[in-house]
C-alpha positions in Angstrom: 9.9 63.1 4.3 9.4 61.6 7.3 6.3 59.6 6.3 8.1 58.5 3.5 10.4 57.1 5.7 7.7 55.0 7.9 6.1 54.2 4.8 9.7 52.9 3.4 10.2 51.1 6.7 6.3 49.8 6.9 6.6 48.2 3.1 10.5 46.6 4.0 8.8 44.9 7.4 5.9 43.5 5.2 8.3 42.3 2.6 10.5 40.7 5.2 7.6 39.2 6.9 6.6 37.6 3.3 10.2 36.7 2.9 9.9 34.6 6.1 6.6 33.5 5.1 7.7 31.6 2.0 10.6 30.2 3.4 8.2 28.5 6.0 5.9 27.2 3.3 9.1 26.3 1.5 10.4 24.4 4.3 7.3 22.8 4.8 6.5 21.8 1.5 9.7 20.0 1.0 9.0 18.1 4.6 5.9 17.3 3.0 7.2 16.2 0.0 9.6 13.8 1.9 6.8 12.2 3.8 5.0 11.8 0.5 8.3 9.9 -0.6 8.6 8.0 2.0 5.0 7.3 2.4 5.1 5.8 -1.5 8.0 4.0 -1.0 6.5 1.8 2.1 3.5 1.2 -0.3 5.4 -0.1 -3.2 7.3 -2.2 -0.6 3.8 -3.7 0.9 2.7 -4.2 -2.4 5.6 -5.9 -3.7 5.6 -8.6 -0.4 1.4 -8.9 -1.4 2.6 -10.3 -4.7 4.6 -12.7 -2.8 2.2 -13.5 -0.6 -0.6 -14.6 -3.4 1.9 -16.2 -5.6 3.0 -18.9 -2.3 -0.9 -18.9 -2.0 -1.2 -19.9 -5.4 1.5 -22.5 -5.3 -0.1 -23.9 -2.2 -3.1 -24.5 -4.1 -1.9 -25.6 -6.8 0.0 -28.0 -5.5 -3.2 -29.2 -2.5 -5.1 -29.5 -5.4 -2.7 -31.7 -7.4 -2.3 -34.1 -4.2 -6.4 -34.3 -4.4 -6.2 -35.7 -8.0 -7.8 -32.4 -9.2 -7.2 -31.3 -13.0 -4.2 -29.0 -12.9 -6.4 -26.5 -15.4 -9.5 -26.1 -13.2 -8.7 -23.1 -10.8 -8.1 -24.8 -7.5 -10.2 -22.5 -5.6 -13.6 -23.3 -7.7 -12.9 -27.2 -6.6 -12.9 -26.1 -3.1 -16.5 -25.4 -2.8 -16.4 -22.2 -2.9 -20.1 -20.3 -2.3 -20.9 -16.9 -3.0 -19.9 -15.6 0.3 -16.4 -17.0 0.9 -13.8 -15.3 0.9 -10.2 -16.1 -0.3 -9.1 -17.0 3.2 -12.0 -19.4 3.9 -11.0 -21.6 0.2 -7.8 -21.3 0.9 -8.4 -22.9 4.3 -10.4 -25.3 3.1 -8.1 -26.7 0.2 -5.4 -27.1 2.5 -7.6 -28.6 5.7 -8.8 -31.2 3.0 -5.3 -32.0 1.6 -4.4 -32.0 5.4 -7.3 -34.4 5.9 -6.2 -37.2 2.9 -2.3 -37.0 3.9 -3.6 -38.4 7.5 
């Protein structure tokens, strides 16, 4: 009886000890999940002011390349010169730098 009684008391400690267990993987998943949350919503925020950010681009462009006398249809970065190796940065430099340069 009395090793029933440690066994009893054995199995109850193990299943409290699980008990606590899953509660702290509980409580950490749902920190977890927060950060995730948050984590996504800083994203979506970043991308959202990137869409701003290349549509003033564009209208920059579009609107350097108009005060060059460039057809409106024609991208405005392929009128800047652009080579193989530039980057958006570097056209977008130079379209303005040269509308810059004529409004001198």
């Amino acid at each position: 009886a009395r090793a029933d009684t440690q066994e009893r008391s054995s199995a109850v400690d193990q299943v409290e000890a699980l008990s606590q267990q899953v509660a702290a993987a509980r409580s950490e998943l749902q920190k977890r999940s927060k950060e995730g949350q948050d984590a996504r919503n800083s994203l979506a925020t970043l991308e959202q002011r990137l869409t701003q950010h290349v549509e003033i681009c564009r209208w920059v462009t579009t609107r350097c390349a108009e005060a060059l006398g460039e057809d409106k249809s024609q991208d405005p970065y392929v009128s800047a010169s652009i080579t193989s190796s530039d980057t958006f940065e570097d056209s977008f430099k130079r379209i303005v730098g040269r509308t810059l340069t004529l409004l001198q």
